[in-house]
BAMIDO-517028 format. One line per 3 residues: number of its first residue (from 1); their letters; for each residue x, y, z of N, C-alpha, C. Coordinates in steps of 0.2 Angstrom, whole numbers. Example, Ala and Ser with C-alpha at 12.3 -4.5 7.8 and 13.67 -1.06 7.14 Angstrom:
2
1	as	66 -28 39 62 -22 39 66 -16 39  64 -11 35 68 -5 36 64 0 39
END
This chain:
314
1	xxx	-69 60 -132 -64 61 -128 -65 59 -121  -71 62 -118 -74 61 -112 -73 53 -109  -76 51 -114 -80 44 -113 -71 39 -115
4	xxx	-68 43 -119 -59 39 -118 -56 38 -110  -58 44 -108 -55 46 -103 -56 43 -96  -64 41 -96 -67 36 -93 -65 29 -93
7	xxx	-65 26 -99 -62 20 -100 -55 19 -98  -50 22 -95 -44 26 -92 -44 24 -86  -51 28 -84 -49 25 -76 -51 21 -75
10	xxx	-57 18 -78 -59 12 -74 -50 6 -77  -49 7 -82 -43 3 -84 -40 3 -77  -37 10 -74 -34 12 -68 -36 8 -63
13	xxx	-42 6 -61 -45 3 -54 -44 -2 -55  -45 -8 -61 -45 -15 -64 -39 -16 -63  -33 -13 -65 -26 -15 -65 -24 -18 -58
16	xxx	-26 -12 -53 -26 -12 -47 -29 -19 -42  -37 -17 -45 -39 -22 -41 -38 -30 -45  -35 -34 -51 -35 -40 -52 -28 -41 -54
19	xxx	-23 -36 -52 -18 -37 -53 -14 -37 -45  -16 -36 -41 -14 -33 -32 -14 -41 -30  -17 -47 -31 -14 -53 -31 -8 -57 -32
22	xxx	-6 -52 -40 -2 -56 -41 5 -52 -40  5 -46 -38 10 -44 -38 11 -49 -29  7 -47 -24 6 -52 -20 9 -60 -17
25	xxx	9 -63 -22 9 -69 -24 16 -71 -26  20 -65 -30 27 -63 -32 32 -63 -27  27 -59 -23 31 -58 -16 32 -62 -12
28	xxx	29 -67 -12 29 -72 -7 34 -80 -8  33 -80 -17 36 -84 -20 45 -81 -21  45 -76 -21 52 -75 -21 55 -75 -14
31	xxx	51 -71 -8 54 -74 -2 57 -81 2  52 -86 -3 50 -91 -1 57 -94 -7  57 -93 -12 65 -95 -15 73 -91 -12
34	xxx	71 -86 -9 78 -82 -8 80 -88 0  75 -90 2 76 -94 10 76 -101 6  78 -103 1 79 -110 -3 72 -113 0
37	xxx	65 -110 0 62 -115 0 58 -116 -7  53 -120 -9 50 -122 -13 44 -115 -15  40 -116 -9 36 -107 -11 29 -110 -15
40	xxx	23 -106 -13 17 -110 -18 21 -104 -22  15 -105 -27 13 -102 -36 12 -96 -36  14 -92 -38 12 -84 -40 5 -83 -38
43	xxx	1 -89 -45 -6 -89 -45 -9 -90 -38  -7 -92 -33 -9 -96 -28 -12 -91 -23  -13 -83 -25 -19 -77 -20 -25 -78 -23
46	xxx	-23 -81 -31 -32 -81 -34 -36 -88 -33  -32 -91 -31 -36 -99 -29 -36 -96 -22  -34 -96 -18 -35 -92 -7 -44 -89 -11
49	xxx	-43 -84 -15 -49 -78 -16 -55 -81 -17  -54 -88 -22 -60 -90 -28 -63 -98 -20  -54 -99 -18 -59 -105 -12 -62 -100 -4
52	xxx	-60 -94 -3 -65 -90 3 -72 -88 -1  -73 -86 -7 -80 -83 -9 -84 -91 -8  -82 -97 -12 -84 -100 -9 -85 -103 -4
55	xxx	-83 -103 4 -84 -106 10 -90 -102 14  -92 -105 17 -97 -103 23 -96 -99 28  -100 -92 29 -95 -87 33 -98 -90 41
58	xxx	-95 -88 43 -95 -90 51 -94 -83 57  -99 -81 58 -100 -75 62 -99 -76 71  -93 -73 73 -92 -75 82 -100 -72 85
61	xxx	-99 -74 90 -108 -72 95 -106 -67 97  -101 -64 98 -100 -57 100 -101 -50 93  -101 -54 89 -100 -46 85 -104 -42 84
64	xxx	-103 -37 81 -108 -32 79 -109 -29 74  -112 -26 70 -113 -23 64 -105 -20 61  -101 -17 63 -95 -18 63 -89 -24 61
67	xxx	-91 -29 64 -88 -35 61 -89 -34 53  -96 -34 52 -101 -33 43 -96 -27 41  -97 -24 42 -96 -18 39 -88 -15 36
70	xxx	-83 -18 40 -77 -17 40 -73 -15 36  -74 -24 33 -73 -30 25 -73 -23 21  -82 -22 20 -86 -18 13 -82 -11 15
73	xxx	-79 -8 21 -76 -1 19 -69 -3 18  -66 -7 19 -58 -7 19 -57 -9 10  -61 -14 6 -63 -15 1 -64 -7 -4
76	xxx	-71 -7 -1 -72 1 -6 -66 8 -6  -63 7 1 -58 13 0 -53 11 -5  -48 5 -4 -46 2 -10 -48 3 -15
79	xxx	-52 3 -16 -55 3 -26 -57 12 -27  -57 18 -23 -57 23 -22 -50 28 -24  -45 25 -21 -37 26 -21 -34 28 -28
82	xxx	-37 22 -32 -35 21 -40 -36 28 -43  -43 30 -44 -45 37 -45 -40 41 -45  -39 42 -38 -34 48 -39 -28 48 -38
85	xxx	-23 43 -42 -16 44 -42 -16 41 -49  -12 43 -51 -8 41 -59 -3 33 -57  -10 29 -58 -8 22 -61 -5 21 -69
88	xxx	-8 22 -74 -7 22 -81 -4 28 -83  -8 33 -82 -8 39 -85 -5 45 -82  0 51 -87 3 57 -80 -2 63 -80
91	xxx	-7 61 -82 -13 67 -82 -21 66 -78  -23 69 -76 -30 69 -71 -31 64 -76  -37 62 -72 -45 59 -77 -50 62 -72
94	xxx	-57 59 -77 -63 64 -73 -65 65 -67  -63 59 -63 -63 60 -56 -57 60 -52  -51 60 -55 -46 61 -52 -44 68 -46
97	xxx	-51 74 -48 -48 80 -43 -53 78 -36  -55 75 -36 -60 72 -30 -55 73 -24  -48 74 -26 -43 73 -18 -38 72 -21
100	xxx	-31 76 -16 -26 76 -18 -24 69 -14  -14 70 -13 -11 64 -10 -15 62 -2  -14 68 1 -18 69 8 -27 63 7
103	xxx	-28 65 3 -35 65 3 -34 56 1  -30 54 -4 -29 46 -2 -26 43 2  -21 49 8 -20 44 12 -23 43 16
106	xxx	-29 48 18 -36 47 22 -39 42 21  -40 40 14 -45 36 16 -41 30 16  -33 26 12 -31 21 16 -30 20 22
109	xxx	-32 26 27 -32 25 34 -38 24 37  -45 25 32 -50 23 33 -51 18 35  -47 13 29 -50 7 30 -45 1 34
112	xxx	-39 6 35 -36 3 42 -40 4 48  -43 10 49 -47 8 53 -51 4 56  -56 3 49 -61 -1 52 -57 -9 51
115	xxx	-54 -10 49 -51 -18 51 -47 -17 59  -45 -11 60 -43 -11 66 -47 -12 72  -56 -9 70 -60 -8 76 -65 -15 78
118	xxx	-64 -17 69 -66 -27 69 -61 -31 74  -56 -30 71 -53 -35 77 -53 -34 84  -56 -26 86 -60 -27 94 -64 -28 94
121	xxx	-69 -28 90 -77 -28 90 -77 -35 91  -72 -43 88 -72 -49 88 -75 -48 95  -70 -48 100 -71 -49 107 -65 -57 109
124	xxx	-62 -55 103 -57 -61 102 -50 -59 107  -46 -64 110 -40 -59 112 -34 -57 108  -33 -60 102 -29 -60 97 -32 -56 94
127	xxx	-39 -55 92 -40 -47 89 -38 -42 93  -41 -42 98 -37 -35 103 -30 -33 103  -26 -41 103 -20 -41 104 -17 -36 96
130	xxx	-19 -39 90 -18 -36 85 -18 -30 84  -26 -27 86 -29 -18 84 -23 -14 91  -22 -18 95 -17 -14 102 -12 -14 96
133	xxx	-8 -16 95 -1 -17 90 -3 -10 85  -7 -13 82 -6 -7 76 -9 0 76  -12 -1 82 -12 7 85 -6 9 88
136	xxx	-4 6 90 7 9 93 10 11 86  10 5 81 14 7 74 9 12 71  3 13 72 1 18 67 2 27 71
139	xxx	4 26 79 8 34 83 11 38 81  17 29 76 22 34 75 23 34 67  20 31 63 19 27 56 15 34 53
142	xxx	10 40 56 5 42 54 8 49 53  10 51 59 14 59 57 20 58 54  24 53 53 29 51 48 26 52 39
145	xxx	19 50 38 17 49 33 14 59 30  13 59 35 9 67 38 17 74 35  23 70 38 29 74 36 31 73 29
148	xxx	30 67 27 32 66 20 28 70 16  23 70 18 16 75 12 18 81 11  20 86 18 23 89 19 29 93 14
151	xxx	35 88 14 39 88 11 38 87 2  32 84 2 31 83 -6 26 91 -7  22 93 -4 20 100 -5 25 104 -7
154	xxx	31 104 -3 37 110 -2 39 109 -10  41 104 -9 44 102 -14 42 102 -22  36 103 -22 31 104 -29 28 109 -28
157	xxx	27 112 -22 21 118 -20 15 116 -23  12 108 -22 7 107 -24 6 101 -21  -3 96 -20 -3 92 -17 -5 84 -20
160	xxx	-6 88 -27 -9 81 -31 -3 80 -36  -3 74 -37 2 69 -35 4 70 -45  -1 73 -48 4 71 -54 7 79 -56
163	xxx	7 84 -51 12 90 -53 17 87 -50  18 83 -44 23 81 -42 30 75 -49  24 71 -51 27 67 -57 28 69 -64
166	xxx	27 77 -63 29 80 -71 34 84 -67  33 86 -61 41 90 -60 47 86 -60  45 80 -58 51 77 -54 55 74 -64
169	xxx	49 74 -69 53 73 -76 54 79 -78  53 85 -78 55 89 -80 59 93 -77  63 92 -73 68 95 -68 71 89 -65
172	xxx	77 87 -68 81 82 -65 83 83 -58  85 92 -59 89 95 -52 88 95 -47  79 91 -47 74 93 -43 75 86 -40
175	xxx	74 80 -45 74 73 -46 79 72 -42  86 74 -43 92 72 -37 93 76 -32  90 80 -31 89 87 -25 91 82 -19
178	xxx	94 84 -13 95 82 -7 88 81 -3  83 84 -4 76 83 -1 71 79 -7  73 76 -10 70 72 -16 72 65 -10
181	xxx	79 65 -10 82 59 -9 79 57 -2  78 61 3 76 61 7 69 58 9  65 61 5 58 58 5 56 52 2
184	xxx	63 50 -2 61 43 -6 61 39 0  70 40 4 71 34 11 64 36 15  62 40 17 59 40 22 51 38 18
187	xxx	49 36 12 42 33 11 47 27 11  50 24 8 53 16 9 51 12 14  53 18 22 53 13 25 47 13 28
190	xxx	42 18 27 35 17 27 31 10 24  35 11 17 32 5 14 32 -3 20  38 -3 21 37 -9 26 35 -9 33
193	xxx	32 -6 32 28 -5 39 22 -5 36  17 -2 33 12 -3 29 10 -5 25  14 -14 22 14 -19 17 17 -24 25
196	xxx	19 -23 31 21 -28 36 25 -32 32  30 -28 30 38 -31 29 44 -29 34  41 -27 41 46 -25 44 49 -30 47
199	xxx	54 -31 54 54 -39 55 51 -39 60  46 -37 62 42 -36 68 38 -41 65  34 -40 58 31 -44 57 28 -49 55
202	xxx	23 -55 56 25 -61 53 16 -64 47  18 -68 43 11 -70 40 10 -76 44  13 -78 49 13 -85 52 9 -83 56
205	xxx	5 -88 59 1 -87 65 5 -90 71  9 -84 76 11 -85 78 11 -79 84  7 -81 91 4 -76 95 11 -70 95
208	xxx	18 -70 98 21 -65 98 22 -61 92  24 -62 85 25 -60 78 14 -56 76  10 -58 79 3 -58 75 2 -50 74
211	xxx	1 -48 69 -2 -40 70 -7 -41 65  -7 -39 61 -11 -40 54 -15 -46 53  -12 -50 54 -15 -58 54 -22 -58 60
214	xxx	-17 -57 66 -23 -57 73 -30 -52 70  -29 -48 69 -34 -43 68 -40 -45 64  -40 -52 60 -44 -54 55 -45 -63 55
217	xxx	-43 -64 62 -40 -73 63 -49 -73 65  -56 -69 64 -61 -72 68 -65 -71 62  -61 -70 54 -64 -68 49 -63 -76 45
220	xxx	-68 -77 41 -69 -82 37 -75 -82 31  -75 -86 25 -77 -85 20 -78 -78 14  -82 -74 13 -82 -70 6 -78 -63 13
223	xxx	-80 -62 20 -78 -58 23 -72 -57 21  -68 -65 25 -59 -65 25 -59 -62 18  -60 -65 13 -60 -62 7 -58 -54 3
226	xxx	-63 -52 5 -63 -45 5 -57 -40 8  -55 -42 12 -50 -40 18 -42 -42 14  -42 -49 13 -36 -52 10 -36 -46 4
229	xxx	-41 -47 0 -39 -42 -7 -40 -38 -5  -42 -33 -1 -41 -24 -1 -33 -26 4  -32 -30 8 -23 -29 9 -20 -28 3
232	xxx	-21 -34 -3 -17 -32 -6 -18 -26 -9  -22 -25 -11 -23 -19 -16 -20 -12 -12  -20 -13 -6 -16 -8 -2 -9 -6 -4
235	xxx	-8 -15 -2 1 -15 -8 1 -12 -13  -2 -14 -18 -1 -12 -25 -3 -3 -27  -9 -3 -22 -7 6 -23 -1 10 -20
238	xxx	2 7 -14 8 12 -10 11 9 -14  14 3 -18 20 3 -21 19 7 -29  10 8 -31 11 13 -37 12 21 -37
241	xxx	9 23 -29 14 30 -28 21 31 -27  22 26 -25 30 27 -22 35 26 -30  31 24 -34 36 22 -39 32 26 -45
244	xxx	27 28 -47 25 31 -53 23 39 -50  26 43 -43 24 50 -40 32 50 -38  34 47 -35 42 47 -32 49 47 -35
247	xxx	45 38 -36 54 37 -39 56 35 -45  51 34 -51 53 31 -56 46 34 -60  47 42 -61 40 43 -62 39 43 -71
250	xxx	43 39 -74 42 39 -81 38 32 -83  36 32 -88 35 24 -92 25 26 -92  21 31 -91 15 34 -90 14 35 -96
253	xxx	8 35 -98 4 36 -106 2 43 -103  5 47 -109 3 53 -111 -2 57 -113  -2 53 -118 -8 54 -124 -14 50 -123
256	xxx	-15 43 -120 -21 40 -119 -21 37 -122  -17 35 -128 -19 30 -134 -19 23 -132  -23 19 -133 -24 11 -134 -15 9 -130
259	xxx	-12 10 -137 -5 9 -136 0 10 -132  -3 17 -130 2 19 -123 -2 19 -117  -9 17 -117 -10 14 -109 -8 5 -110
262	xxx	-8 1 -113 -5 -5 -113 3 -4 -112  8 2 -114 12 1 -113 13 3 -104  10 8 -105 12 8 -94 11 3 -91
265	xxx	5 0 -94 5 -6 -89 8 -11 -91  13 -15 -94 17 -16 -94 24 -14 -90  25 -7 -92 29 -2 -87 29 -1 -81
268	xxx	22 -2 -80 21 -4 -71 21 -11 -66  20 -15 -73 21 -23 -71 28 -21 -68  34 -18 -72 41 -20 -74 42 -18 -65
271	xxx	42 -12 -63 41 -7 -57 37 -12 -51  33 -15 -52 29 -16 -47 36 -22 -45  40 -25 -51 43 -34 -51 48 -31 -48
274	xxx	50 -27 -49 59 -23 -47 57 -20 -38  52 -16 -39 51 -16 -32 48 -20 -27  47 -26 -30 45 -33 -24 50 -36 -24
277	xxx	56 -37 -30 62 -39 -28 67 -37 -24  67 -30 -20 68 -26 -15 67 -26 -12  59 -27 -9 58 -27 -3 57 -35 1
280	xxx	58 -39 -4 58 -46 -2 64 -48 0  69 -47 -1 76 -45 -2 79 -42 6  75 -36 7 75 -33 12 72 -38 19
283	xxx	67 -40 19 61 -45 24 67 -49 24  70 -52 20 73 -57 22 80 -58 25  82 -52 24 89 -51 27 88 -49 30
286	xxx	83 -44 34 84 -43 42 83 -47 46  85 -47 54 85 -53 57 79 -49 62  74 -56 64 68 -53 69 72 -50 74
289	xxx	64 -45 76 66 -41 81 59 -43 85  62 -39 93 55 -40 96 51 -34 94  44 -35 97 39 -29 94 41 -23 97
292	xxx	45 -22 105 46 -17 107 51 -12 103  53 -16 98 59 -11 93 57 -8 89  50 -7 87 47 -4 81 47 4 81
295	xxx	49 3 87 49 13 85 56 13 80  60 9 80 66 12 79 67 13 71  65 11 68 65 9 58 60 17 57
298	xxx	55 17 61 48 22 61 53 28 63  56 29 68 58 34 71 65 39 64  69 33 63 72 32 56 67 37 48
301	xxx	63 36 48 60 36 44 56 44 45  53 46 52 53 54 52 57 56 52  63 56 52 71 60 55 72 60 48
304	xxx	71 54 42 72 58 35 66 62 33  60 63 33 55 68 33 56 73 34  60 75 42 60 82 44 66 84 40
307	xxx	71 79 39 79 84 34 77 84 27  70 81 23 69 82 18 65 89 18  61 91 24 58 98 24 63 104 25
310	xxx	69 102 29 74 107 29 79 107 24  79 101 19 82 103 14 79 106 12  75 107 10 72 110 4 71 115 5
313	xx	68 119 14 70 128 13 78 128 14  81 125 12 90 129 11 91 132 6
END
């Protein structure tokens, strides 16, 4: 049973880390069809991965052990995350008590940071310009994320993510409660802000739009690499809480059987496909803003967190 339960999570970390391309690559191709363009291939994150492992890394003269190290922590937190949240399954596995929801979001803050401190470390001004950026969005992005958790404690009286996902199916009343609702809008639009689907930002290399991009433009071959897949992987775990803890918290194998862990993943393909058609949907309807407007979606976004805290002591 031990050794089933095993084979579970790592299934849980694998889904994550070779599947975060492709949910990736969906996203981009459906963007790229909603603006009537042509769009690469779904496939087209695993050819970018398979052509950076092979290219020659190129190190700026300025950097520091910190440029090295960045990659390898923003990487390992990513593959960390999986553990402890219900990817396939609605019950612990062996190492799933290592840390509650707080305790994952620690460490994808981990490893925003250290991409955040690489693109000072560059000594590049587009990295600077970047890490300055996303230390503004992460002011107000981080105690918004802080109020949500909040809110999901009150509301389950607990902090690990899969009592939150048995209550929300075993109490409907709970599921459409006015502080349920609230917490959903107010992680939403967290999501675009922490997948840079806001319209502040852009994948284009384009100095005014550069946030994400800047912070890693001094990064090339298996480095860039590293970086590109723990982004995605980033994605693919915030859109696996938000939809298998939050909002859509069925379609989970039970029992563990063969059967019913192929079927969540499946179930989670479907959720991952439904939830990129959303937000691509979203990115594209909105019209740019300039970057001084970012408090305003983020601001939005705690003002639901504090009424999903006060809903719920009423």
């Amino acid at each position: 049973m031990q050794e089933n339960m095993l084979l579970q999570q790592i299934a849980q970390v694998l889904t994550i880390l070779l599947f975060s391309p492709l949910l990736h690559g969906f996203i981009v191709t459906v963007e790229e069809k909603i603006q009537r363009g042509q769009g690469p291939s779904i496939w087209q994150p695993y050819r970018d991965l398979f052509k950076l492992f092979r290219k020659e890394l190129v190190i700026p003269a300025t950097a520091s052990w910190v440029f090295w190290v960045a990659p390898i922590v923003a990487f390992t937190a990513m593959l960390t995350v999986p553990i402890l949240i219900p990817v396939l399954t609605n019950y612990p596995l062996p190492l799933s008590d290592m840390g509650d929801i707080l305790g994952g979001g620690l460490i994808l803050t981990l490893g925003g940071f250290g991409i955040l401190l690489a693109g000072l470390d560059s000594g590049h001004p587009y990295g600077g310009l970047g890490s300055s950026r996303e230390a503004m969005l992460t002011i107000l992005a981080e105690p918004t994320l802080i109020m949500v958790f909040i809110g999901i404690t009150l509301l389950a009286q607990a902090m690990l993510p899969f009592v939150v996902n048995h209550l929300l199916v075993a109490q409907p009343a709970v599921y459409w409660s006015p502080a349920h609702i609230f917490l959903v809008a107010a992680f939403f639009i967290l999501l675009t802000v922490e997948t840079e689907r806001l319209p502040i930002h852009s994948s284009i290399h384009y100095e005014i739009y550069m946030i994400g991009e800047a912070r890693i433009l001094e990064y090339s071959g298996p480095l860039l690499a590293l970086l590109k897949w723990a982004s995605w992987m980033k994605q693919a775990i915030l859109y696996t809480i938000f939809l298998n803890v939050l909002t859509i918290p069925w379609g989970l194998s039970a029992k563990g059987t063969a059967l019913g862990v192929a079927g969540a993943f499946l179930a989670l393909l479907g959720k991952w496909l439904v939830l990129a058609l959303v937000m691509a949907c979203v990115d594209t309807a909105q019209s740019r803003l300039r970057f001084y407007r970012y408090q305003e979606p983020l601001a939005l976004s705690f003002l639901m967190a504090i009424l999903a805290v006060v809903a719920r002591q009423l």
